[in-house]
C-alpha positions in Angstrom: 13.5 -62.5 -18.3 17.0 -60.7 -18.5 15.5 -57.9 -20.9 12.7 -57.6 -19.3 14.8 -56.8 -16.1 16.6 -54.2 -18.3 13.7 -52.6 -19.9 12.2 -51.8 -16.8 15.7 -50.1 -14.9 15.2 -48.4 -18.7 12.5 -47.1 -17.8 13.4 -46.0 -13.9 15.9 -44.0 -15.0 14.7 -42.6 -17.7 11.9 -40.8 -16.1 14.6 -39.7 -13.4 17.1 -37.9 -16.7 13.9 -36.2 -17.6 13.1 -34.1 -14.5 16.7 -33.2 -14.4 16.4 -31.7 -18.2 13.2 -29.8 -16.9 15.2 -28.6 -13.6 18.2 -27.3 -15.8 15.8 -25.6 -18.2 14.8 -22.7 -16.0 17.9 -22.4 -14.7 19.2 -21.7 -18.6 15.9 -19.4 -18.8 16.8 -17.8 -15.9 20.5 -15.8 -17.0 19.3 -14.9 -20.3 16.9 -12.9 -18.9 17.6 -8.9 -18.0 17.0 -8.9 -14.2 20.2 -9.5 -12.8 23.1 -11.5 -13.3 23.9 -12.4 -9.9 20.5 -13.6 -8.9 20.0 -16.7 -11.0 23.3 -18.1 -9.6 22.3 -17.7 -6.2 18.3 -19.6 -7.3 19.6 -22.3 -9.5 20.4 -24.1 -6.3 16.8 -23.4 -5.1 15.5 -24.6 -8.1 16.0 -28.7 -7.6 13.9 -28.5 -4.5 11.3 -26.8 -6.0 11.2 -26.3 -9.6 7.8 -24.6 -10.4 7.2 -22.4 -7.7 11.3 -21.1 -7.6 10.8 -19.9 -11.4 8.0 -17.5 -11.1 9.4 -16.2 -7.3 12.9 -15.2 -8.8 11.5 -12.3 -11.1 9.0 -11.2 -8.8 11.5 -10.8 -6.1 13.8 -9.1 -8.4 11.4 -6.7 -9.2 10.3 -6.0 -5.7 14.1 -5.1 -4.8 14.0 -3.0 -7.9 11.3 -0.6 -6.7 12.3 -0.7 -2.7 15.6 1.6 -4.0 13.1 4.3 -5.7 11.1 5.6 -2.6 13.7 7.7 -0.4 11.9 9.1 2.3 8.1 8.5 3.7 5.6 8.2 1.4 3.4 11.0 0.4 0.3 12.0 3.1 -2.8 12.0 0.9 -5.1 13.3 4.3 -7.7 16.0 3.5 -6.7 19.1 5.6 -9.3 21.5 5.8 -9.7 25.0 8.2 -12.9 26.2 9.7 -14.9 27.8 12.9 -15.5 25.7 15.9 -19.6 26.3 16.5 -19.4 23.9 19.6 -17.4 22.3 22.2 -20.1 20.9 24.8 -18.5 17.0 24.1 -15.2 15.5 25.9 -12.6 15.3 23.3 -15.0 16.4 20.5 -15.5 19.7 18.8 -17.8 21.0 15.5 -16.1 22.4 13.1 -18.0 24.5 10.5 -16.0 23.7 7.0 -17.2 26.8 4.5 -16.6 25.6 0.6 -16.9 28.3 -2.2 -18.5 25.7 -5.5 -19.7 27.4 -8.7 -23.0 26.5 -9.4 -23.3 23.7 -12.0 -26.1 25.8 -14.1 -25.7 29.1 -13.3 -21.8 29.3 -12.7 -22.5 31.9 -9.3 -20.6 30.8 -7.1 -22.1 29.2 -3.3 -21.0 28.6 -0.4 -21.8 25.3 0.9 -21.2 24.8 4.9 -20.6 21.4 6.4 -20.1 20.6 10.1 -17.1 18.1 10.6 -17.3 16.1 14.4 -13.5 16.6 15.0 -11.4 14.7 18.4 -9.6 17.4 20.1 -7.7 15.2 22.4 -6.5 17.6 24.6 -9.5 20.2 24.6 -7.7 23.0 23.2 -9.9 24.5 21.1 -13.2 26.7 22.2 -16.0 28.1 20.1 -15.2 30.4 17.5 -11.5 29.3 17.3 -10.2 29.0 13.8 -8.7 25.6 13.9 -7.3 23.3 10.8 -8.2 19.9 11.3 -7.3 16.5 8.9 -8.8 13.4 8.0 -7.9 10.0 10.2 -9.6 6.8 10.8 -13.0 6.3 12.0 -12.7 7.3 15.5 -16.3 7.1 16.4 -19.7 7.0 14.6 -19.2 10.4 13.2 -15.8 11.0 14.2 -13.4 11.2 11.1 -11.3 14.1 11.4 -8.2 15.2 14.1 -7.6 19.1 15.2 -4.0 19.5 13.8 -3.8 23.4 15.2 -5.5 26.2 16.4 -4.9 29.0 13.6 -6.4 31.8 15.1 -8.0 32.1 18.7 -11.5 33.8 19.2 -11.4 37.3 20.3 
C-alpha cells in the first residue's frame, strides 16, 4: 500500500516537472533568436501563463515595432486626379465633368480620344459650365458619385 501511495505522488509530480521543461523551452528559443535581446526577458514572465499563444505573439510583435520606425510621414495618396470641362451644373452639389483621354489605338496605333463624363460633388457650388476644374477620386458618395472637385484651374470666359 505504502508504494503504491509513492508511485502515484510519482506520478503527480512528474507531470507537473514536465510542463515546466516545456515552459522554459521557449523561453531558451526565444534569446537565441535575432529579434531583440531585450524583448524575450521582458516575455519569459508572460510565458508561464500562457505558453503557446506567448511564443508566436513575441515575434510578431517585434516585427510590427520593426516596421512602425520605417514610415516617417503620411502615407502615400494613391487617388486618381484627373482635369476636365464642366458640361453641366443643373444638380445641388453635383457637377459633370467631361474627362478627355488621348489612347492609341490597339490595331491601328492612331491615337483617339476617348471622353468620359465623371458625376463630381462640388460641395460648395463653385464651379459653372465650361470651367476647367481638376477633380479626384473619394468614396462612393452617391449612386454615381465617385469623384470630389479639388480646384477650379481655369474659369470660363
Amino acid at each position: 500500500m505504502a508504494d503504491e501511495t509513492e508511485e502515484t505522488t510519482d506520478e503527480v509530480t512528474e507531470p507537473e516537472a514536465q510542463p515546466e521543461v516545456v515552459a522554459e523551452a521557449p523561453a531558451a528559443a526565444q534569446p537565441t533568436a535575432d529579434a531583440t535581446a531585450e524583448a524575450p526577458p521582458v516575455e519569459a514572465p508572460v510565458a508561464p501563463a500562457a505558453p503557446a499563444p506567448a511564443a508566436p505573439a513575441a515575434p510578431v510583435a517585434a516585427a510590427t515595432v520593426a516596421v512602425a520606425p520605417v514610415e516617417d510621414g503620411p502615407r502615400p495618396n494613391r487617388r486618381k486626379v484627373r482635369e476636365g470641362v464642366v458640361v453641366s451644373d443643373a444638380m445641388q452639389s453635383t457637377v459633370v465633368v467631361a474627362v478627355v483621354e488621348r489612347v492609341r489605338h490597339p490595331r491601328y496605333g492612331k491615337t483617339v480620344q476617348r471622353t468620359k463624363k465623371l458625376y463630381v460633388h462640388d460641395a460648395e457650388d463653385t464651379a459653372k459650365v465650361g470651367d476647367r476644374v481638376r477633380v479626384q477620386e473619394t468614396r462612393p458618395l452617391s449612386k454615381l458619385k465617385r469623384w470630389r472637385l479639388t480646384e477650379v484651374v481655369e474659369r470660363a470666359r
